[in-house]
SETORMAR-186265 format. One record per residue (C-alpha): residue in one letter; x, y, z; residue number from 0. Coordinates in pm, whole numbers, plus 32768, in hexadecimal, padded with zeros to 4 digits. Layout:
<site "A",<X,Y,Z>,NUM>
...
//
This chain:
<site "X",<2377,BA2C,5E7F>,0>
<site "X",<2420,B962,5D39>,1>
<site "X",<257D,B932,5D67>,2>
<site "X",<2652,B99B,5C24>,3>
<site "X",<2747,B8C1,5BAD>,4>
<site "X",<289D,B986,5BB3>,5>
<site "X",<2920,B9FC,5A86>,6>
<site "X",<27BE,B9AE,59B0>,7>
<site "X",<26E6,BAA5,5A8E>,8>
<site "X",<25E4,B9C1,5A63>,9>
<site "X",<24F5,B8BA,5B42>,10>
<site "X",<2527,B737,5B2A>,11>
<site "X",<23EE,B735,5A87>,12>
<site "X",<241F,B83E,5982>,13>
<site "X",<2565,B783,5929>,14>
<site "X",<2499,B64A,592A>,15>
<site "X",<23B5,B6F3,5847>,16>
<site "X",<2486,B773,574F>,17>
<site "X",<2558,B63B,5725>,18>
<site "X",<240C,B553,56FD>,19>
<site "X",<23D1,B674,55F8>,20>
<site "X",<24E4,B682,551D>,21>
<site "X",<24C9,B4D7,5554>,22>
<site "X",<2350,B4F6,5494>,23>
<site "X",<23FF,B599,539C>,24>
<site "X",<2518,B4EE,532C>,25>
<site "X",<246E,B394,5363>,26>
<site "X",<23F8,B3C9,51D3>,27>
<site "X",<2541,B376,5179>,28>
<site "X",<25B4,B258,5284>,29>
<site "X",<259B,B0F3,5208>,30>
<site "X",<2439,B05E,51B9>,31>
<site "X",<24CE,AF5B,5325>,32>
<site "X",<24ED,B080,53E4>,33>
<site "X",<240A,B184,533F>,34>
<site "X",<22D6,B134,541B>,35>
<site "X",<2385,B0DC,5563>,36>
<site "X",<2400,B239,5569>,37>
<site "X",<22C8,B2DF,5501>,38>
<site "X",<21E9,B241,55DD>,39>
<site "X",<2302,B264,570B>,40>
<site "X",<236A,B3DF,56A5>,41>
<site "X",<21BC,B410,5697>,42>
<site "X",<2199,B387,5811>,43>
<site "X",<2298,B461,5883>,44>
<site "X",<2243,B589,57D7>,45>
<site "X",<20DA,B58E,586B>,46>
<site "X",<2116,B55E,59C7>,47>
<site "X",<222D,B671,59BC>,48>
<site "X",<211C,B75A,5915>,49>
<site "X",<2012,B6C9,5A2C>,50>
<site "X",<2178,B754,5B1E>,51>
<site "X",<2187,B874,5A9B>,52>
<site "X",<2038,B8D5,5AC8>,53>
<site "X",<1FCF,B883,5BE9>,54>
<site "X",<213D,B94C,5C81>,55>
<site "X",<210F,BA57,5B8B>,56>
<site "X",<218C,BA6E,5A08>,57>
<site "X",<2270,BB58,59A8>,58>
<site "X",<2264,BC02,5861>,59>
<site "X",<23BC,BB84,5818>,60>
<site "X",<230B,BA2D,57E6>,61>
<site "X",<2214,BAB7,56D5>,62>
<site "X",<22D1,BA7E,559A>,63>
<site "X",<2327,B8EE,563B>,64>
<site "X",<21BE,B89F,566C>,65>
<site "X",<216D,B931,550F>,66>
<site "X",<2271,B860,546E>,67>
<site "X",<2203,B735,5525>,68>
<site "X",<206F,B757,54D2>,69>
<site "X",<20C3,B782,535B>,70>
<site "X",<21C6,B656,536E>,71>
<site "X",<20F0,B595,5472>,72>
<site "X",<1FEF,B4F1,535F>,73>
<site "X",<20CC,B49F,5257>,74>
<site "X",<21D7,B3FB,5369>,75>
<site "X",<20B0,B313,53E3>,76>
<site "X",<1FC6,B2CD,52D5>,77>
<site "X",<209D,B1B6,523A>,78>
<site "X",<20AB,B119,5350>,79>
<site "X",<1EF5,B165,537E>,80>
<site "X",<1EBF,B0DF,5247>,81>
<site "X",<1FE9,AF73,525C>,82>
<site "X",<1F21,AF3D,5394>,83>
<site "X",<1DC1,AF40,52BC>,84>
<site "X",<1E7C,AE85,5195>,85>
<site "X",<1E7A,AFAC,50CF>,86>
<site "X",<1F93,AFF7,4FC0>,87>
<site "X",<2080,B0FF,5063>,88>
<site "X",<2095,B240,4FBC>,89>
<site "X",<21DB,B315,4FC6>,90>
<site "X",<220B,B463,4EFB>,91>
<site "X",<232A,B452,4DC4>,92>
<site "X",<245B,B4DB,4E71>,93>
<site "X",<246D,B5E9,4DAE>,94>
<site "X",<231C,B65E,4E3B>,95>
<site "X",<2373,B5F4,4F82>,96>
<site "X",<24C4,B68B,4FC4>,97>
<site "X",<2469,B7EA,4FA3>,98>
<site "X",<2368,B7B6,50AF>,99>
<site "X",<246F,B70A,51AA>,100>
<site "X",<255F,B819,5193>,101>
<site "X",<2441,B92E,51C8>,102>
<site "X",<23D9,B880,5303>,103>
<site "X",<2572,B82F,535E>,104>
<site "X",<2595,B9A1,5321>,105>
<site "X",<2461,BA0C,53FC>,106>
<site "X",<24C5,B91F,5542>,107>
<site "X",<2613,B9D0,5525>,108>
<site "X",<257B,BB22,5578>,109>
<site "X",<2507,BA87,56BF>,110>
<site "X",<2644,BA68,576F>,111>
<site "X",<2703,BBBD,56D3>,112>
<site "X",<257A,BC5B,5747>,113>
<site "X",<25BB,BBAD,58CA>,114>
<site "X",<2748,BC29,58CF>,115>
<site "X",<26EC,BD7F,5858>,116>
<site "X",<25D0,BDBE,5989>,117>
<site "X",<262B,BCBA,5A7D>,118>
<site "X",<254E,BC82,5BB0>,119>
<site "X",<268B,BD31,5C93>,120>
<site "X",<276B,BC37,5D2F>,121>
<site "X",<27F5,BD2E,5E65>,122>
<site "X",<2942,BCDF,5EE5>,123>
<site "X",<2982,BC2E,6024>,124>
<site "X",<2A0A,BD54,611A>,125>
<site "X",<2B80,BD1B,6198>,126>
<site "X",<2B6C,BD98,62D0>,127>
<site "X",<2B86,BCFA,6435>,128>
<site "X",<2A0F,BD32,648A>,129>
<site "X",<28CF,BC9C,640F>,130>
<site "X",<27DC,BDAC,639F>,131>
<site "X",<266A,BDFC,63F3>,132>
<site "X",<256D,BEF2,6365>,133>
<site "X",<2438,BF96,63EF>,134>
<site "X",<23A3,C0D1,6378>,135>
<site "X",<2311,C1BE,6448>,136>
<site "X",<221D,C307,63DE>,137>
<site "X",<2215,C47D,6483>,138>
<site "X",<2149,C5AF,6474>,139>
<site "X",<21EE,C6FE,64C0>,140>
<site "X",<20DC,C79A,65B6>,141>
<site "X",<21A4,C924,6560>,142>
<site "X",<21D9,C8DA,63D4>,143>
<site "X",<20CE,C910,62BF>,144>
<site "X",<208E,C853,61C5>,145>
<site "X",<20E8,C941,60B9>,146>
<site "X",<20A6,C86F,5F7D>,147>
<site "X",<1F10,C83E,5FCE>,148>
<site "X",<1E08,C96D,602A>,149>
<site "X",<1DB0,C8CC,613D>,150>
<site "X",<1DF3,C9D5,625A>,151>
<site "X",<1DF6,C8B3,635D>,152>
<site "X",<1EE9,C7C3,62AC>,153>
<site "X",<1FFB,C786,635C>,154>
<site "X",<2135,C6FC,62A0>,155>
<site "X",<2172,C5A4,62C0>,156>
<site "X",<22D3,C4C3,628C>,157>
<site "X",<22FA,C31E,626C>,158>
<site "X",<2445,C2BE,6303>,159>
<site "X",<24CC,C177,628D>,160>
<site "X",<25EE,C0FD,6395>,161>
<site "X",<26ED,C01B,6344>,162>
<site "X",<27BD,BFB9,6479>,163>
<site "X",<28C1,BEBF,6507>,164>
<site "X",<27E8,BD8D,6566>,165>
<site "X",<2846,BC4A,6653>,166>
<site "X",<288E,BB08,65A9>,167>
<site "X",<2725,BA80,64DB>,168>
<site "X",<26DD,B941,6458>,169>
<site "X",<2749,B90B,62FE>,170>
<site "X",<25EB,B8A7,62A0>,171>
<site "X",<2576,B9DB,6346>,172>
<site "X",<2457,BAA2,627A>,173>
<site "X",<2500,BBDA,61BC>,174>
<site "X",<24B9,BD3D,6171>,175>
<site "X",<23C7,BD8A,6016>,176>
<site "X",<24B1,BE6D,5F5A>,177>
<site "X",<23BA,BFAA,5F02>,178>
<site "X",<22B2,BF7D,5FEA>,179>
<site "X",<2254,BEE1,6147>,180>
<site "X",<2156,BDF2,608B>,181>
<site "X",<215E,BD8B,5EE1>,182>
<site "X",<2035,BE56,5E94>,183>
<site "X",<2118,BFBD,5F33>,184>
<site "X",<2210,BF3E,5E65>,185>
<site "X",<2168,BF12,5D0B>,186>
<site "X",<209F,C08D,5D69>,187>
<site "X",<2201,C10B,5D8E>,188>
<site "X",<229E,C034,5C93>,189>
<site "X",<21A7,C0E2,5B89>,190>
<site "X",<21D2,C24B,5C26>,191>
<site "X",<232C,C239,5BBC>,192>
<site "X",<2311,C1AF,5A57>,193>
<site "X",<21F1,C285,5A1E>,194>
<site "X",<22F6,C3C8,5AAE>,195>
<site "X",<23CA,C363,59A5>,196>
<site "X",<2320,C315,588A>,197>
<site "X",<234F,C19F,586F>,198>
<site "X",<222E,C0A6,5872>,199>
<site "X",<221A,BFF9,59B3>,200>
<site "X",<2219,BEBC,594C>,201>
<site "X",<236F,BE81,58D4>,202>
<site "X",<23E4,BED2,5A5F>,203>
<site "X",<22E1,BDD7,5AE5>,204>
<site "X",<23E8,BCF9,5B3F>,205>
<site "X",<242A,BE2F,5C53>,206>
<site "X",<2317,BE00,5D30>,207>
<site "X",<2370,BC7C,5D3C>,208>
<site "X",<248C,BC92,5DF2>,209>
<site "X",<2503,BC7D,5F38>,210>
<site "X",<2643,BD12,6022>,211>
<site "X",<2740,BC94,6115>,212>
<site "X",<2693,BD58,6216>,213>
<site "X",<258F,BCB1,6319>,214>
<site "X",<247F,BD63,6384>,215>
<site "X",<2456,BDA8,6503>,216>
<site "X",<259D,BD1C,6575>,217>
<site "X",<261A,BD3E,66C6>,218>
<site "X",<272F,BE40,66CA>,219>
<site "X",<2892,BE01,670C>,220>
<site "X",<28C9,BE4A,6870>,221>
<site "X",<29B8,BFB3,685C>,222>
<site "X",<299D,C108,67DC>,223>
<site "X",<29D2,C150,665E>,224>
<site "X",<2A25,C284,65BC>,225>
<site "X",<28FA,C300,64D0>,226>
<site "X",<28F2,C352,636E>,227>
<site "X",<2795,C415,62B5>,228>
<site "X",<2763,C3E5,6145>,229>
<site "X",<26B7,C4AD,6071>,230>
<site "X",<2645,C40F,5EEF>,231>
<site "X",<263C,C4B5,5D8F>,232>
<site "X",<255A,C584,5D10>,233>
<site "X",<23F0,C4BA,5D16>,234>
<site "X",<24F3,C3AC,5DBB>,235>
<site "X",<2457,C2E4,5EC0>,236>
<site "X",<2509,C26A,602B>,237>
<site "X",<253B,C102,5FA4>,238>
<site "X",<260F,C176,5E6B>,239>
<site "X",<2777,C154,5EF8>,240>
<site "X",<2741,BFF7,5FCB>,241>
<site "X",<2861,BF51,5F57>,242>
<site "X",<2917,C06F,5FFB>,243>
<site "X",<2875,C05C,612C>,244>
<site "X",<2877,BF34,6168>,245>
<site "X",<29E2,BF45,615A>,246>
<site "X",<2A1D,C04C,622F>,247>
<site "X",<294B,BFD4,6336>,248>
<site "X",<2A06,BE4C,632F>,249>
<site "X",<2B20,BF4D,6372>,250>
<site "X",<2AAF,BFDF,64AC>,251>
<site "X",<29B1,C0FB,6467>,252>
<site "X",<2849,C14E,648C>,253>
<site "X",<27EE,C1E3,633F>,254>
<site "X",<26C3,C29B,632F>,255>
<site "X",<261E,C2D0,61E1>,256>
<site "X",<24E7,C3C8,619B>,257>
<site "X",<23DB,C3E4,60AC>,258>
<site "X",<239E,C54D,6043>,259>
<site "X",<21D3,C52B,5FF4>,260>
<site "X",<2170,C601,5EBE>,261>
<site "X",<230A,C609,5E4E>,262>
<site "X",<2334,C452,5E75>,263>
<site "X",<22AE,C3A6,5D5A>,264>
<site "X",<21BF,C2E9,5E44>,265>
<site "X",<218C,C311,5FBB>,266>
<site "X",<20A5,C22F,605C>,267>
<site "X",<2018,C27B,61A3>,268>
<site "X",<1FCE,C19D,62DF>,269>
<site "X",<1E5D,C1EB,627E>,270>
<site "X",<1E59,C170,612F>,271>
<site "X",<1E6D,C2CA,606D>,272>
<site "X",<1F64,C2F1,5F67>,273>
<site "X",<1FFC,C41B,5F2B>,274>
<site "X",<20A4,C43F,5DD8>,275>
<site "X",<21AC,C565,5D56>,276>
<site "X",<214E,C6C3,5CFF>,277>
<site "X",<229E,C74F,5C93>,278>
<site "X",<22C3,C77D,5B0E>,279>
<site "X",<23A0,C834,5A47>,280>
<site "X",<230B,C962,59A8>,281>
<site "X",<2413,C951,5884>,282>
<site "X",<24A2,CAC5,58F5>,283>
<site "X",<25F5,CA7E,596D>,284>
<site "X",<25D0,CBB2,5A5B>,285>
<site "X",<2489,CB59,5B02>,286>
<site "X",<24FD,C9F6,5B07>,287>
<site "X",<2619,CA47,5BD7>,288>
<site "X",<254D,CB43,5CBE>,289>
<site "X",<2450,CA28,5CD9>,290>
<site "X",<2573,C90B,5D48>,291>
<site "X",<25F3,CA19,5E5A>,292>
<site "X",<2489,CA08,5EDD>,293>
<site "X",<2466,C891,5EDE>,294>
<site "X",<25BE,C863,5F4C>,295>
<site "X",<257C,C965,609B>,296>
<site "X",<2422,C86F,60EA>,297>
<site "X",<2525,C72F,60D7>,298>
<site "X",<262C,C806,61A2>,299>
<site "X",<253F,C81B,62B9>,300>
<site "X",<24A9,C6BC,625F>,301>
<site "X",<2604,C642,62CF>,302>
<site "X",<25F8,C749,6413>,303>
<site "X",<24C4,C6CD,6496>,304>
<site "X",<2518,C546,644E>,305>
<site "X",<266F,C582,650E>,306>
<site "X",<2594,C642,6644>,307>
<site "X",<24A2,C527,662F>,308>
<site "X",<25D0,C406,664A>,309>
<site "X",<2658,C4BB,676E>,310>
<site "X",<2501,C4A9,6816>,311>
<site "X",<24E8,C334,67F1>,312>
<site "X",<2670,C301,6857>,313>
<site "X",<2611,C3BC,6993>,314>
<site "X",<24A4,C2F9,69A7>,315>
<site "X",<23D6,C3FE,6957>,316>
<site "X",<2377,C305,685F>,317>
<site "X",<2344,C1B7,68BF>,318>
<site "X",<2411,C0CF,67D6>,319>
<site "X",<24EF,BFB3,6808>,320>
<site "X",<260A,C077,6755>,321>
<site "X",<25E3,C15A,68B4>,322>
<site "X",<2760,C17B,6940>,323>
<site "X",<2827,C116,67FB>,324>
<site "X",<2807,C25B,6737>,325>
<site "X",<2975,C335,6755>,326>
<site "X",<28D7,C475,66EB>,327>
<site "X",<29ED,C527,672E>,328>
<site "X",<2A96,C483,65EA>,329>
<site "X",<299B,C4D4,64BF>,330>
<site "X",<2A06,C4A9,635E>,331>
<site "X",<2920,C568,627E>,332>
<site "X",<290A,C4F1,6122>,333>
<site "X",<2836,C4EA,5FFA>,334>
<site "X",<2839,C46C,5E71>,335>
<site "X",<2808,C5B7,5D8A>,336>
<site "X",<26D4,C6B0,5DEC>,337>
<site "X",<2729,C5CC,5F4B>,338>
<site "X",<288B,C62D,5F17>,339>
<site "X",<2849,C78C,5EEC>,340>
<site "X",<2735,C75F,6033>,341>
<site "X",<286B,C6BE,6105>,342>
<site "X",<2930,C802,60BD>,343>
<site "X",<2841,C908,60ED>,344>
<site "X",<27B6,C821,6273>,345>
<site "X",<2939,C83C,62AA>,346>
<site "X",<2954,C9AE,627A>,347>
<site "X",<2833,C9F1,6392>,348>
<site "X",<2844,C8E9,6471>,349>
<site "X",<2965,C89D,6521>,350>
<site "X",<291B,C74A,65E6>,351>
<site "X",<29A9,C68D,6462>,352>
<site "X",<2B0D,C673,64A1>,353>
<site "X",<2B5E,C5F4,632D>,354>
<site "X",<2ABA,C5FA,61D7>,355>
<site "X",<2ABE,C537,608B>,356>
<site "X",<2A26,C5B5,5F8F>,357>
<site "X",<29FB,C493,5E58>,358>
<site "X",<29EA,C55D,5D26>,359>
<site "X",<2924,C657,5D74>,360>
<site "X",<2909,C7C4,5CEA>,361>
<site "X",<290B,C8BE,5DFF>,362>
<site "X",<27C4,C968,5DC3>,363>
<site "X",<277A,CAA7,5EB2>,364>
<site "X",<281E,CB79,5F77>,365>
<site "X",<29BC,CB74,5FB1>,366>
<site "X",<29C8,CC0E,6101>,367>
<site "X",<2A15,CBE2,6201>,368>
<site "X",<2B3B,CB2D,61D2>,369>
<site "X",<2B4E,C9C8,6205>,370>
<site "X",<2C43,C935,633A>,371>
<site "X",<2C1D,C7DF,634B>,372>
<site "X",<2D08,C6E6,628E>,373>
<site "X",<2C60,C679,614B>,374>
<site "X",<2C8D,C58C,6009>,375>
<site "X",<2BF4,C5D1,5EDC>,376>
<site "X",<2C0F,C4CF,5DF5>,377>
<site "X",<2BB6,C4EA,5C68>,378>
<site "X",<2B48,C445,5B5F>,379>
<site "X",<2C5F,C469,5A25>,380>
<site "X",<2C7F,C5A1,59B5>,381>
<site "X",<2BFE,C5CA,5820>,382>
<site "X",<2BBF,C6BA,572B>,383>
<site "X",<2A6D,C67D,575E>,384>
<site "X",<2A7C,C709,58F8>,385>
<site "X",<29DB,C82C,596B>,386>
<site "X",<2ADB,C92A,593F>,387>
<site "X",<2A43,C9BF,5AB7>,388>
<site "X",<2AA3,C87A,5B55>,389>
<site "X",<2BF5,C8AF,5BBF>,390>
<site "X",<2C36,CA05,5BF5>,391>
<site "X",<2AF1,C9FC,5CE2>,392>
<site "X",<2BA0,C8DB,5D70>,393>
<site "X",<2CD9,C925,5DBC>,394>
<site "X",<2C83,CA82,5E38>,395>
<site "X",<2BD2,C9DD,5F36>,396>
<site "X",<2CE9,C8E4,5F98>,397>
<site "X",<2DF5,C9E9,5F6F>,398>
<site "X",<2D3A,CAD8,6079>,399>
<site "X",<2D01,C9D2,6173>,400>
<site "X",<2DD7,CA01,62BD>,401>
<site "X",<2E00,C888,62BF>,402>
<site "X",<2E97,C7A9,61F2>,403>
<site "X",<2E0B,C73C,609E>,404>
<site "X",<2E2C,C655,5FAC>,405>
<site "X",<2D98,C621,5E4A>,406>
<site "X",<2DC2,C4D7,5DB6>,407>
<site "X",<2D6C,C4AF,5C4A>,408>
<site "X",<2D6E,C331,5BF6>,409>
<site "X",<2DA1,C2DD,5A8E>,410>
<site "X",<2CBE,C1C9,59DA>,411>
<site "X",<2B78,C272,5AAF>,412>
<site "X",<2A2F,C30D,5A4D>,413>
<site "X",<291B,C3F0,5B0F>,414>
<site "X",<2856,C29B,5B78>,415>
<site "X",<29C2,C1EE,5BE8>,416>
<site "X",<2973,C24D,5D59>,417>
<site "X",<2805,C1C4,5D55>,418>
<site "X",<27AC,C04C,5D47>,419>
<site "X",<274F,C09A,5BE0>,420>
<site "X",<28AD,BF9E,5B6B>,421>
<site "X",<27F9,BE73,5BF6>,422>
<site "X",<2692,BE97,5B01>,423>
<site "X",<26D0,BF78,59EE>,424>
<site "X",<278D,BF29,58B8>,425>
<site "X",<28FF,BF4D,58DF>,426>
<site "X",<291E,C0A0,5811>,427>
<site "X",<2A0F,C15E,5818>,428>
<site "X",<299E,C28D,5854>,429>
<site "X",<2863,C222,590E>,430>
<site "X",<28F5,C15A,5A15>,431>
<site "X",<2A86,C188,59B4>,432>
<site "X",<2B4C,C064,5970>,433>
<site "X",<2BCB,BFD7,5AA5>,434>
<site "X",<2AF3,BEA0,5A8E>,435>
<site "X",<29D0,BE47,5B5E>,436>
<site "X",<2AC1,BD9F,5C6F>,437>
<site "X",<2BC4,BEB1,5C6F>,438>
<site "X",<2AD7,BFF4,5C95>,439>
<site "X",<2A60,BFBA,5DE7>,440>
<site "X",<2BA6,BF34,5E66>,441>
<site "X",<2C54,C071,5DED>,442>
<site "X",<2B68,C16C,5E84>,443>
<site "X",<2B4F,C0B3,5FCF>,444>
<site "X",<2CD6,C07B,5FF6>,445>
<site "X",<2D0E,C20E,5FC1>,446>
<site "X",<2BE4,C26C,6088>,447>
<site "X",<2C4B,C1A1,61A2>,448>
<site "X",<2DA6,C1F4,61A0>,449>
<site "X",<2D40,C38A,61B9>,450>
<site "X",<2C65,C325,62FA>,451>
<site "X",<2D65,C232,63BC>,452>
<site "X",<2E5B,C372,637A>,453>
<site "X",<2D37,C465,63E4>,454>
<site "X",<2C64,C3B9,64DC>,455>
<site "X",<2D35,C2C7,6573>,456>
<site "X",<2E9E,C39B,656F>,457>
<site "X",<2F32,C279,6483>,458>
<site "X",<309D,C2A9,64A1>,459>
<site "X",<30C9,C22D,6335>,460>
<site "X",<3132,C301,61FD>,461>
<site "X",<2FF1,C355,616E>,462>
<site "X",<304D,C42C,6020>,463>
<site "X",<314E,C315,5FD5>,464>
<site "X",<301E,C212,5FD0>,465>
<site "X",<2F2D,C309,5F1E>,466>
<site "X",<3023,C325,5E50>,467>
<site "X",<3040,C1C2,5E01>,468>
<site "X",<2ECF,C20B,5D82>,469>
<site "X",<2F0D,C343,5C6C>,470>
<site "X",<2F73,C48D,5C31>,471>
<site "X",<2F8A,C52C,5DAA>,472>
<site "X",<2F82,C6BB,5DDC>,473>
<site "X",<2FE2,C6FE,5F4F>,474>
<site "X",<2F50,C85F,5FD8>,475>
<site "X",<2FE7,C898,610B>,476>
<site "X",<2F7A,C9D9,6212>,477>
<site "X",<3010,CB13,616A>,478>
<site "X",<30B6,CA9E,6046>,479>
//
């Protein structure tokens, strides 16, 4: 992995790079003492940060840099070529020669504004009082079909991604892929998404680069931790909310996150198959929304069978070294849109989730039975532009509960707020909101955390005055 340096979301030697660049160029106009000093220094430089770059892997950020320097490279040097072989030096009239500088000034500059605009994400450091470790772990449901294949012996299939309270690790300690267990599952998933969404994948191939807090395979924390599920977006994939998880888990929690196969962008398997998404929208909002109900009832039980599954290797059933520090008997359920909506509808039927948080979703399917656990919703801002279903299905939901909910609606937010989407995607508005890349996961995490000490841990604290600290809180309580 290639560090970034802070602030320039680039490498040492893509900084080295450009500068030795922009050096070629301007050396044209330095004086004739200093003129070849600089080229043939800025040269040396510039070719062993290209020989860098490609041997650690070039970025397309770097492109318009290395295009600059070729065109600049043999004018910089051949005055100095032909001194050396007492040969007159030739310079272009500056009136020829200036247009040419500020092209190749103006084409370095799109480097860096390329690199800040899709960063290689810089995750932030978790707050909490525990290190963190990561292992993921795969299930077949012997009694579930497969529903999306033909196959009458398919049986359907989850990855479960844990993130849980770790002992101390060494700082030097090897840490988590984000994406993927390995580069080449990140870059398949990596493309899955951009492809899902339109966008070529290579302006996120900075994505697959990077690398979490988390370290795979570390020894647990020796006590029991309450557990949290997660559910992604639609053609959202386990890893999408990290940053989050991460968090929560430095808090105290095991959070357990699933990929959905044929509804993920990308799901691959422990024996190499990959398994991309089938769900599409057929452009009919009323068979679109029958179809969500349907995908949202397979991640409903997705979650049911993940939670049965965690129990089993709490109790031993299945060996693994998290065995003993599973509190099953405090399960948030929770879920970022279609997973929102999932988190809601594996509330309504299964009763072992004592909480739910639902993070912007839309609650496709049924609205019965009622729900009676307490539960946070918490929105992206409300616009003109928001499905005019949203809320009412919302907050009929929240108002019928027999628990306490709350919907928070924090201002300055978009859809892909609650994902790790902030930390790689160009800070737009109303992409990614604008909270900034440093502020969106600290916001989501802080709420989200408060709503589970309060939930799962009987947190004696005021928790609508510190939601409320966060947006625009509606309080639903039993009856009212």
């Amino acid at each position: 992995m290639t560090e970034t340096i802070t602030g320039l979301h680039m490498s040492l030697p893509e900084v080295l790079a450009l500068l030795s660049a922009v050096a070629l160029v301007v050396a044209r106009w330095l004086p004739p003492v200093a003129r070849p000093r600089v080229a043939v220094v800025a040269g040396a430089v510039f070719l062993l940060s290209a020989i860098a770059l490609v041997v650690t892997g070039l970025r397309w950020q770097l492109v318009p840099v290395l295009a600059a320097a070729a065109v600049t490279l043999p004018f910089a040097l051949s005055p100095v070529v032909r001194r050396r072989a007492d040969r007159p030096a030739r310079r272009a009239r500056p009136w020829l020669a200036l247009p040419g500088t500020l092209a190749c000034l103006a084409l370095i500059a799109t480097s860096p504004v390329a690199a800040w605009a899709f960063p290689v994400p810089a995750f932030p450091e978790p707050t909490g009082d525990f290190a963190v470790g990561t292992r993921v772990l795969e299930w077949t449901d012997p009694d579930r079909p497969e529903t999306f294949t033909a196959d009458p012996d398919d049986r359907r299939t989850v990855v479960v991604q844990l993130w849980y309270p770790a002992q101390h690790v060494a700082a030097d300690a090897p840490r988590a892929q984000y994406l993927g267990r390995t580069e080449a599952e990140a870059r398949t998933v990596s493309e899955a998404i951009a492809a899902g969404v339109g966008m070529p994948g290579f302006l996120v191939d900075g994505v697959p680069r990077a690398h979490t807090h988390a370290v795979p395979d570390a020894a647990v924390a020796d006590r029991r931790f309450p557990l949290v599920l997660f559910s992604p977006g639609s053609s959202g994939v386990r890893t999408q909310n990290t940053a989050w998880a991460e968090e929560i888990a430095g808090h105290g929690y095991v959070v357990a996150a699933l990929d959905h196969p044929y509804d993920s962008a990308a799901v691959v398997l422990s024996d190499g198959r990959t398994i991309t998404t089938r769900t599409t929208s057929t452009g009919d909002r009323d068979q679109d929304e029958k179809l969500a109900a349907d995908w949202t009832a397979i991640r409903a039980a997705d979650l049911g069978f993940a939670l049965t599954q965690l129990q089993n290797l709490d109790r031993g059933s299945i060996a693994d070294p998290l065995t003993g520090h599973l509190d099953t008997t405090r399960t948030a359920v929770t879920g970022h849109s279609m997973g929102g909506a999932a988190a809601l509808q594996a509330a309504r039927q299964d009763h072992r989730f004592t909480a739910v948080l639902d993070l912007d979703g839309f609650p496709h399917g049924p609205t019965t039975p009622a729900l009676d656990q307490p539960t946070l919703a918490l929105t992206q801002a409300i616009t003109p532009d928001t499905d005019p279903r949203y809320l009412p299905r919302l907050t009929e939901a929240l108002t019928n509960n027999s628990a306490t909910s709350y919907r928070l609606t924090i201002p300055d937010t978009a859809h892909l707020t609650f994902t790790d989407a902030p930390l790689y995607l160009p800070p737009v508005p109303s992409i990614v909101g604008s909270l900034g890349r440093t502020e969106s996961p600290r916001v989501v995490a802080a709420t989200t955390l408060a709503f589970l000490d309060a939930t799962l841990r009987d947190d004696r604290a005021d928790l609508p005055a510190t939601l409320r600290t966060y947006g625009d809180l509606t309080v639903h309580q039993p009856g009212s």
